[in-house]
Rosetta silent file (secondary structure, phi, psi, omega in degrees, C-alpha in Angstrom):
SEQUENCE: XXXXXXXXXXXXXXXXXXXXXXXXXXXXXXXXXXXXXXXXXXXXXXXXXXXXXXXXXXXXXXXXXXXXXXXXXXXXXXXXXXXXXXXXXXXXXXXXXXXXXXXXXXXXXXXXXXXXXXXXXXXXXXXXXXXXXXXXXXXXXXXXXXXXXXXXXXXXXXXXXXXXXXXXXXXXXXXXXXXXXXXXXXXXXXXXXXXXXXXXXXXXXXXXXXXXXXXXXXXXXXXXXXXXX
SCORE:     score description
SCORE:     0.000 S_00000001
   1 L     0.000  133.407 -167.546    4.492   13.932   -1.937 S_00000001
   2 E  -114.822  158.956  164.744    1.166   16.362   -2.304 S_00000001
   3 E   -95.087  148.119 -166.327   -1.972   14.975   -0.691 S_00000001
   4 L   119.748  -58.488 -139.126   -4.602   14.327   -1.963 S_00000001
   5 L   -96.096  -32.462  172.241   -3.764   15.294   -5.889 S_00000001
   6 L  -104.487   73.358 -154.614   -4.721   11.916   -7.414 S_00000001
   7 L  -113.880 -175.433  175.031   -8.315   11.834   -6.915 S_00000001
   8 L  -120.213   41.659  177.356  -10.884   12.235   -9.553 S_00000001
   9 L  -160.532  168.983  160.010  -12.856   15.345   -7.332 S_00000001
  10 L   -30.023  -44.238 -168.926  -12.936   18.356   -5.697 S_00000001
  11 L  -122.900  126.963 -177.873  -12.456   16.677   -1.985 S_00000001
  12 L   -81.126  150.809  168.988   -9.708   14.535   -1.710 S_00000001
  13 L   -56.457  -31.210 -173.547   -9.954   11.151   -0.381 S_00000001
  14 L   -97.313   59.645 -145.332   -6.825   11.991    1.665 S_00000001
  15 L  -116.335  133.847  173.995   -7.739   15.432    3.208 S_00000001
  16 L   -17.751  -30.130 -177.365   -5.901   17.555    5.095 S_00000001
  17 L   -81.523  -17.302  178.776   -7.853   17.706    8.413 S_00000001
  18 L   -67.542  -14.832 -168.032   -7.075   13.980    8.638 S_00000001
  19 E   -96.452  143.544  172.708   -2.792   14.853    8.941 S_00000001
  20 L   -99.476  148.352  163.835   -1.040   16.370   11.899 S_00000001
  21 L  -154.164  138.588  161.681    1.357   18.793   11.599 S_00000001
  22 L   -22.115  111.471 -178.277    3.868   20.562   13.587 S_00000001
  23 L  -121.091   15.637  166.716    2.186   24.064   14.368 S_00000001
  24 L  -167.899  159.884  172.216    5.221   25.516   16.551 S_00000001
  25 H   -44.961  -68.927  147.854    8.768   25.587   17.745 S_00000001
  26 H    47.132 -123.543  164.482    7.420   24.407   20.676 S_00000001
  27 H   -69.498  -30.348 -169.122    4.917   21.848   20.283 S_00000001
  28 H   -79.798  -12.640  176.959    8.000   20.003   17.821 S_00000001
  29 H   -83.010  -50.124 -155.286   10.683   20.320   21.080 S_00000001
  30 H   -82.818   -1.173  167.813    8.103   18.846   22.825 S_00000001
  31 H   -72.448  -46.850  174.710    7.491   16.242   20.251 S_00000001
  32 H   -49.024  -70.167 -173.829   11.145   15.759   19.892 S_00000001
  33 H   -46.181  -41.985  178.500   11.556   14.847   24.083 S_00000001
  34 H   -43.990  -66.136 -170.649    8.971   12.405   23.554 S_00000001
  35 H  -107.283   23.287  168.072   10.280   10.183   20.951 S_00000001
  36 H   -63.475  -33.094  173.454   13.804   10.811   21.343 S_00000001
  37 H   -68.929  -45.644 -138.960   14.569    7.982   23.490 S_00000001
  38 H  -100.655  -82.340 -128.225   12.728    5.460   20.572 S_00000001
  39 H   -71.635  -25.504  162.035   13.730    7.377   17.657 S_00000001
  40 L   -94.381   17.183 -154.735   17.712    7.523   18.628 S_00000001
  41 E  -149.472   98.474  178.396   18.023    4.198   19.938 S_00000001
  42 E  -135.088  155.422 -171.411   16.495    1.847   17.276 S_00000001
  43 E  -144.535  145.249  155.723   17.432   -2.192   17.463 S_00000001
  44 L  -102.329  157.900 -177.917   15.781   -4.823   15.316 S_00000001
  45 L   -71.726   28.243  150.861   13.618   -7.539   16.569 S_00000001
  46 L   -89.877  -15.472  179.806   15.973   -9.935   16.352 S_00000001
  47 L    83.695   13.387 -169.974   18.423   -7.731   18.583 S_00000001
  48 L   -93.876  -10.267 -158.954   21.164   -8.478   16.077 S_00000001
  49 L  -149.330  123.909  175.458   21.448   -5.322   14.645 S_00000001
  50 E  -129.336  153.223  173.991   21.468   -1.763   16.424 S_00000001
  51 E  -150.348  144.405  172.911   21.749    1.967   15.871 S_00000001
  52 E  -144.575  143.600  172.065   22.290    5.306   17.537 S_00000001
  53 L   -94.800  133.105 -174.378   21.917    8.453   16.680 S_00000001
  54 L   -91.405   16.936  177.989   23.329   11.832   17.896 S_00000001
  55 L  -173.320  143.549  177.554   20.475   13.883   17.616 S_00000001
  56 L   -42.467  153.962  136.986   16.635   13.442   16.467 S_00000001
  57 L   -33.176  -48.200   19.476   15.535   13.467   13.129 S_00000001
  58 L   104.124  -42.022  178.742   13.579   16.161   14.176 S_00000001
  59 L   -97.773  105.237 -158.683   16.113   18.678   15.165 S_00000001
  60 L  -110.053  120.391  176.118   15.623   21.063   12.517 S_00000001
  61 L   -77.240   18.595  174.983   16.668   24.786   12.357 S_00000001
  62 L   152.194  146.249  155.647   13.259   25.668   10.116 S_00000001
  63 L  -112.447  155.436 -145.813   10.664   24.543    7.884 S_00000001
  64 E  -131.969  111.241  172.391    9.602   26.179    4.814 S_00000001
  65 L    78.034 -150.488 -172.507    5.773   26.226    4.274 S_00000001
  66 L   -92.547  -14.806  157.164    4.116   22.871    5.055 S_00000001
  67 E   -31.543   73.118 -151.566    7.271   21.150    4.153 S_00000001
  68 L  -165.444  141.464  161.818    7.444   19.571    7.547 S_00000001
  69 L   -51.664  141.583 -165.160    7.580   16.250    9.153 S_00000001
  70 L   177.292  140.007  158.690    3.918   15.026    9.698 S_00000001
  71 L  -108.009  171.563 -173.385    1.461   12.097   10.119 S_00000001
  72 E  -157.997  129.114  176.392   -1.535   11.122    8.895 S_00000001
  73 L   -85.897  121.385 -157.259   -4.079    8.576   10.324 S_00000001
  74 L  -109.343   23.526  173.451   -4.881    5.993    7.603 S_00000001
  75 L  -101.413  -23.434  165.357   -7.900    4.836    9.737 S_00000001
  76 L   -85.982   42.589 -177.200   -9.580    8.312    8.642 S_00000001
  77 L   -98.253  125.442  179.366   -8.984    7.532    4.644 S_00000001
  78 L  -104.275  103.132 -176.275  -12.288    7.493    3.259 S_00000001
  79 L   -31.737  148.016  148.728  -12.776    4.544    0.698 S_00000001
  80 L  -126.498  111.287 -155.740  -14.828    5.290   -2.231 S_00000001
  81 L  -127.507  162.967  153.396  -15.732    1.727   -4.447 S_00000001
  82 L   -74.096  153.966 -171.605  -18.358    1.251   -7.199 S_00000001
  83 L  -123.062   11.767  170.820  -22.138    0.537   -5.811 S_00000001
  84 L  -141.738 -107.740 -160.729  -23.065   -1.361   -9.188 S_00000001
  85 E  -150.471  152.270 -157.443  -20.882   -3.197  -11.158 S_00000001
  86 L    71.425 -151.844 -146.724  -17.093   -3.495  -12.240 S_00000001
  87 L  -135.596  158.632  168.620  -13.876   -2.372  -10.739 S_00000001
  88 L   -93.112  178.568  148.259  -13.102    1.354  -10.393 S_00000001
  89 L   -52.122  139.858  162.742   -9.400    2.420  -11.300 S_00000001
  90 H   -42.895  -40.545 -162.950   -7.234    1.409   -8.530 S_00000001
  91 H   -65.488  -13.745  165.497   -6.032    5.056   -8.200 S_00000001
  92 H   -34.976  -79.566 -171.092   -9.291    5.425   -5.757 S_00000001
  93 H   -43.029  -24.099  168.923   -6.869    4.101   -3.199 S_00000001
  94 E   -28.800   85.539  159.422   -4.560    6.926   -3.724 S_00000001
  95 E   -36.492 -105.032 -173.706   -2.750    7.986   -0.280 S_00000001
  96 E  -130.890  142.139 -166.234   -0.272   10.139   -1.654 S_00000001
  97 E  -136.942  138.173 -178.800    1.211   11.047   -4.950 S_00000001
  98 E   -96.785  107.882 -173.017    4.514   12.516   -6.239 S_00000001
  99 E   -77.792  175.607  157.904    3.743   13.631   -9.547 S_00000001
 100 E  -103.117  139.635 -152.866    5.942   13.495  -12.975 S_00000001
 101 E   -89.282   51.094  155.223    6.616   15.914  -14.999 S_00000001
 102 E  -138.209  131.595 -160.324    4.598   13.867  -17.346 S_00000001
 103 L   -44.859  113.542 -177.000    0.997   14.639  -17.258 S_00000001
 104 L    79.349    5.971  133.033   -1.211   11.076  -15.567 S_00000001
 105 E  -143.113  160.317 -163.556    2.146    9.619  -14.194 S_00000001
 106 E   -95.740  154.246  147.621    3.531    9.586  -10.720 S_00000001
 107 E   -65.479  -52.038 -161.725    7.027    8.586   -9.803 S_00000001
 108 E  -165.941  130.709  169.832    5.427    7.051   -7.048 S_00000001
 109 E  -114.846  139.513  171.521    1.728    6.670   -5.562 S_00000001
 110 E  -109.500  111.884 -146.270    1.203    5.466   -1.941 S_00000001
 111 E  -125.315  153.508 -169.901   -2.056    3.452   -2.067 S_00000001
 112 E  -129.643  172.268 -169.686   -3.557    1.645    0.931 S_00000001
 113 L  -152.561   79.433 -179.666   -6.619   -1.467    0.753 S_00000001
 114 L   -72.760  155.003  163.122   -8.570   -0.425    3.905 S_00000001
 115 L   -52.989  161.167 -169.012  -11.324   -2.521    5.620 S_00000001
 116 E   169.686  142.897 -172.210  -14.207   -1.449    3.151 S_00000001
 117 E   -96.999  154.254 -169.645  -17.271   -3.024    1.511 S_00000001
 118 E  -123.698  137.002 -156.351  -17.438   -4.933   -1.401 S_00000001
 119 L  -135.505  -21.881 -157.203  -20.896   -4.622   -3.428 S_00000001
 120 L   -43.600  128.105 -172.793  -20.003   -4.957   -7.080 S_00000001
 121 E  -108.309  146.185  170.455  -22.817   -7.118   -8.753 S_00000001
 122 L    61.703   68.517  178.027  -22.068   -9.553  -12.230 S_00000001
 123 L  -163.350  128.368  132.992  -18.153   -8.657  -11.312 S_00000001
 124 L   -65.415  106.333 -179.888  -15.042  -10.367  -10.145 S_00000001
 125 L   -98.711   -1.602  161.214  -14.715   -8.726   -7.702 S_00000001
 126 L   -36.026  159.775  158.805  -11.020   -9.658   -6.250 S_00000001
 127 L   -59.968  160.841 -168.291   -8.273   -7.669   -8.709 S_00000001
 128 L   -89.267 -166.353  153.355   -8.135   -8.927  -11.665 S_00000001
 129 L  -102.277  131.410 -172.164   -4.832  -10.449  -13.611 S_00000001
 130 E  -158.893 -163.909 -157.527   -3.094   -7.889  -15.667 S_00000001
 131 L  -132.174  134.750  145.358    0.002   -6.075  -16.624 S_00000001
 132 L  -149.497  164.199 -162.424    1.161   -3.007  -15.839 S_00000001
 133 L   -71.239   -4.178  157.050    2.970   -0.612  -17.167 S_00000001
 134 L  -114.488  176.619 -159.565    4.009    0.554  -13.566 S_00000001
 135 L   -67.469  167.564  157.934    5.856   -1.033  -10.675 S_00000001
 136 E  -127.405   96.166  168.963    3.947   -2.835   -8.011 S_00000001
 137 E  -127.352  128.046 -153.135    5.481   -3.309   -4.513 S_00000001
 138 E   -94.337  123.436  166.136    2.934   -4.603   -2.474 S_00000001
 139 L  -111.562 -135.908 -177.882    2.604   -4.901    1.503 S_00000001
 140 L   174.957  101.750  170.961    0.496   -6.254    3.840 S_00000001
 141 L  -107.859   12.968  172.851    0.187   -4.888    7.218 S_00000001
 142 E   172.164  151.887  176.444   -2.638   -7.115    9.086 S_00000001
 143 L    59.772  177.199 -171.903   -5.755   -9.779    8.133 S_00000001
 144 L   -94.060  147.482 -157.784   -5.491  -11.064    4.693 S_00000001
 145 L   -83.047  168.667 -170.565   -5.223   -9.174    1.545 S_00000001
 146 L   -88.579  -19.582  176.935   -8.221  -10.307   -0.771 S_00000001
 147 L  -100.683   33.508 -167.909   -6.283  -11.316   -3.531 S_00000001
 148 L  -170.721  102.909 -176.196   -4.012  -14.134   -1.810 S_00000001
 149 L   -89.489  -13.349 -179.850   -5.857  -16.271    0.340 S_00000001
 150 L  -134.706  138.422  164.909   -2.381  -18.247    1.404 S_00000001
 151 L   115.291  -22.669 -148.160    1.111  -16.969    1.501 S_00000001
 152 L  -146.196   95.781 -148.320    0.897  -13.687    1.864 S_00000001
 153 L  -126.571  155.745  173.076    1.505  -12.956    5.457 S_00000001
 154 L   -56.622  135.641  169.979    1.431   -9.514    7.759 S_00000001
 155 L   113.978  -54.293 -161.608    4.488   -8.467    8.024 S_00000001
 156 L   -86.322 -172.494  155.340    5.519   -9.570    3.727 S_00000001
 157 L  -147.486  159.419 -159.580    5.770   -7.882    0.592 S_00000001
 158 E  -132.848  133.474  149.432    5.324   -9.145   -3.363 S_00000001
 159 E   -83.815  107.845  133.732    7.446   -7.064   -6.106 S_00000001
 160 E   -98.141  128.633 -169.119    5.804   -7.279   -9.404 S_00000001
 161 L  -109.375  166.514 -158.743    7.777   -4.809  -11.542 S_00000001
 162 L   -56.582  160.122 -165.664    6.501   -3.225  -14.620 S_00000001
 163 L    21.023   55.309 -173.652    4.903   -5.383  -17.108 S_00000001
 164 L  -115.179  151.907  167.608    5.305   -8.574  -15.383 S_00000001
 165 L   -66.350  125.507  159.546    1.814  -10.786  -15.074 S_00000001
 166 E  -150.673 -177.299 -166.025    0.173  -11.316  -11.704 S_00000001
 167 L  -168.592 -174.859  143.964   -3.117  -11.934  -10.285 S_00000001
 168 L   -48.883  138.865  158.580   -5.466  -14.127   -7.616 S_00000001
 169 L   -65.947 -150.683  163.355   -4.040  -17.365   -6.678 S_00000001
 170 H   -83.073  -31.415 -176.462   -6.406  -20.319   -7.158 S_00000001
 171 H   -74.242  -15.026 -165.310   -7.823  -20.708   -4.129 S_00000001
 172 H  -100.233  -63.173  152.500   -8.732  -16.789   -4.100 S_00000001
 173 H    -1.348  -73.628 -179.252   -9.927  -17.386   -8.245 S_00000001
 174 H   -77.276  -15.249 -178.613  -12.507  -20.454   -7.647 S_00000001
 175 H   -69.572  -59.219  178.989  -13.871  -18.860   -4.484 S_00000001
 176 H   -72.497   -2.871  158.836  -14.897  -15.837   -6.022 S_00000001
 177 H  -106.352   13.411  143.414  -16.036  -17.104   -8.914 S_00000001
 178 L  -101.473   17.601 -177.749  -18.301  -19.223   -7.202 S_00000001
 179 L   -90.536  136.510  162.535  -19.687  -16.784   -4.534 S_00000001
 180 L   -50.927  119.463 -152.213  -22.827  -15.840   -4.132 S_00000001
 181 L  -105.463   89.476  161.601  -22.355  -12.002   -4.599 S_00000001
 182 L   -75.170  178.489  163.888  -24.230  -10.618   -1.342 S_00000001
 183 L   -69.928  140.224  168.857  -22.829   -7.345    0.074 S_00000001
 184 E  -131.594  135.520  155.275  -19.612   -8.327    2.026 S_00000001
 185 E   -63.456  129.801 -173.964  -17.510   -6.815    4.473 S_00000001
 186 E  -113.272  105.447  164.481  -13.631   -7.110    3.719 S_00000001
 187 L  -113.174  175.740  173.253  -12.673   -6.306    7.408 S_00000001
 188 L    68.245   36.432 -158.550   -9.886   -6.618    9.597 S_00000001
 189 L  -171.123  136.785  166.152   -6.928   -6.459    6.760 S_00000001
 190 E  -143.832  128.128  178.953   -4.598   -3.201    5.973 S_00000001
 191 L  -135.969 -174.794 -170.893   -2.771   -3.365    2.879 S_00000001
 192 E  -159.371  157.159 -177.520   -0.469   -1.057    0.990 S_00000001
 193 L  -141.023   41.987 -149.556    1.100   -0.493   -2.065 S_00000001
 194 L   -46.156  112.880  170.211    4.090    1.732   -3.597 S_00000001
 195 E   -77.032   89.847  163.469    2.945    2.259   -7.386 S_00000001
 196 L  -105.044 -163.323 -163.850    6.346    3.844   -9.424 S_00000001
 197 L  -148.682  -23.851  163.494    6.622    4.374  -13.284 S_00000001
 198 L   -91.433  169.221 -176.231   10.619    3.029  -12.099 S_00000001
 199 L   -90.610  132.698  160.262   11.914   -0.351  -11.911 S_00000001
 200 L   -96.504  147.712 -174.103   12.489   -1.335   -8.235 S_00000001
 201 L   -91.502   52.718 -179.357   15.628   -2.874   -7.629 S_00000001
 202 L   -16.629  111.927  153.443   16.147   -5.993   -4.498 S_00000001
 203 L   -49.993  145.535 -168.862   19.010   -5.627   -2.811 S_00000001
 204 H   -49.555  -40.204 -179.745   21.243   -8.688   -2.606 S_00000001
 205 H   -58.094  -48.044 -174.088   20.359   -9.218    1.010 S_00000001
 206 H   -55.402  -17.801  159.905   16.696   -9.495    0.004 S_00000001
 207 H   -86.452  -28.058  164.741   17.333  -11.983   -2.724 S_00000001
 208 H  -118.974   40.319  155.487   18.993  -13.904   -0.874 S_00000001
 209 L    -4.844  100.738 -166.580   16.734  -13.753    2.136 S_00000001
 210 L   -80.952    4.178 -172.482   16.196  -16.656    4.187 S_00000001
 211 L   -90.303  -30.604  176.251   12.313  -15.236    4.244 S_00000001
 212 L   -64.175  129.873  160.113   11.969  -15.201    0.500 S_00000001
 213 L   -68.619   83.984 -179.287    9.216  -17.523   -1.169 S_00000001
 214 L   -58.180  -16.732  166.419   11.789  -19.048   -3.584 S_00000001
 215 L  -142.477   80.167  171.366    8.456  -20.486   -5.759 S_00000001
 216 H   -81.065  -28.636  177.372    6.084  -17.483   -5.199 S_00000001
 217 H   -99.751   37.729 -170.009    5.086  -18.054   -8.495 S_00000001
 218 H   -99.101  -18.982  175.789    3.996  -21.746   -7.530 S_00000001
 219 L   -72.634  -26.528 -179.303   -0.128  -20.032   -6.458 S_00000001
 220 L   -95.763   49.717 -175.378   -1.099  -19.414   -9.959 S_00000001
 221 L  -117.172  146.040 -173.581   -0.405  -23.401  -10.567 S_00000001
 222 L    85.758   44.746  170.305   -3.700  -25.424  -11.092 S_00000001
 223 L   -96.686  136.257  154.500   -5.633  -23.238  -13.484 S_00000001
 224 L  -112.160  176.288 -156.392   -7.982  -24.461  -15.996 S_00000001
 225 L  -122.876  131.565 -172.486   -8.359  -23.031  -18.869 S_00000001
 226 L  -113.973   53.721 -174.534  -12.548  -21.810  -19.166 S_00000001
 227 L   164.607  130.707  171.346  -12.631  -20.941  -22.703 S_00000001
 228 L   -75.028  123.735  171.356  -11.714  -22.141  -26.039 S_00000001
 229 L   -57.812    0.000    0.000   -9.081  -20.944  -28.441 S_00000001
């Protein structure tokens, strides 16, 4: 994954000084001691299901270049939105990108939906409904994502796979097309996205889930239609 590379400037959105990295034998033993206990010993929160490992992740005999285990603090990503009107490309949100070796697509972009202000004037500004020709699987790690006022809880994730239709529900639809369009803060909400150019595949357990929204496609019910054929 390079950081960074799918921005439309010079200074990435995603920039290096924001990421940690290993910088010695060292500092990574002493990284290692830390989370060793956590990292070899993992349980889920139901307690139903455990694992142990017999040595970190971690315990590496060399790294080559920057090719290294690292984090990066997604509270220093710095948003960039339009300040007039309309929607920018999505790829603004662009985390991190694996490129392909065909030129303007990724196997996979990691795109995040940070608190961040929304200013757009004459615009829906929510995403719109569309198609696309890449994958969408969409997560939600706290507050409410803007384009699914019900349903769509910290914690899920939504699939849309290439060229399947999605959108706002209704309730997220008539609000913003009745809002008064002051400047607004969308705070409090982290959301995330894997982007591929592949089809992702659900594993059986996850289809048959007892967590899966078996009529997920029951929010875009109650549309009127605002326009003649």
């Amino acid at each position: 994954m390079a950081c960074g590379q799918n921005t439309t400037s010079a200074r990435p959105m995603s920039s290096r000084r924001s990421t940690a990295w290993p910088v010695s034998q060292s500092r990574l033993s002493l990284l290692e001691a830390e989370l060793s206990p956590s990292i070899r010993n993992w349980s889920s929160s139901s307690g139903k299901e455990k694992s142990s490992l017999s040595a970190s992740p971690l315990d590496a005999v060399a790294w080559h270049g920057n090719l290294t285990a690292y984090k990066y603090d997604l509270a220093r990503f710095m948003v960039i939105n339009t300040v007039s009107f309309d929607h920018c490309d999505p790829s603004i949100f662009t985390v991190l990108t694996s490129p392909s070796g065909q030129a303007g697509t990724a196997n996979v972009d990691f795109v995040i939906f940070p608190p961040r202000w929304a200013v757009a004037e004459d615009t829906f500004r929510p995403p719109w409904f569309h198609r696309n020709t890449m994958s969408e699987l969409m997560g939600l790690v706290r507050g409410v994502y803007d384009a699914k006022a019900e349903g769509f809880l910290p914690g899920g994730m939504s699939l849309h796979n290439a060229m399947s239709a999605h959108g706002p529900d209704v309730t997220t639809f008539n609000g913003a097309s009745n809002a008064q369009l002051q400047p607004h803060k969308i705070d409090g909400t982290l959301a995330f996205m894997l982007e591929s150019r592949y089809v992702f595949h659900p594993t059986t357990y996850a289809m048959h889930s007892p967590q899966r929204q078996p009529n997920y496609d029951a929010v875009w019910n109650g549309f009127q239609i605002h326009h003649t054929r």
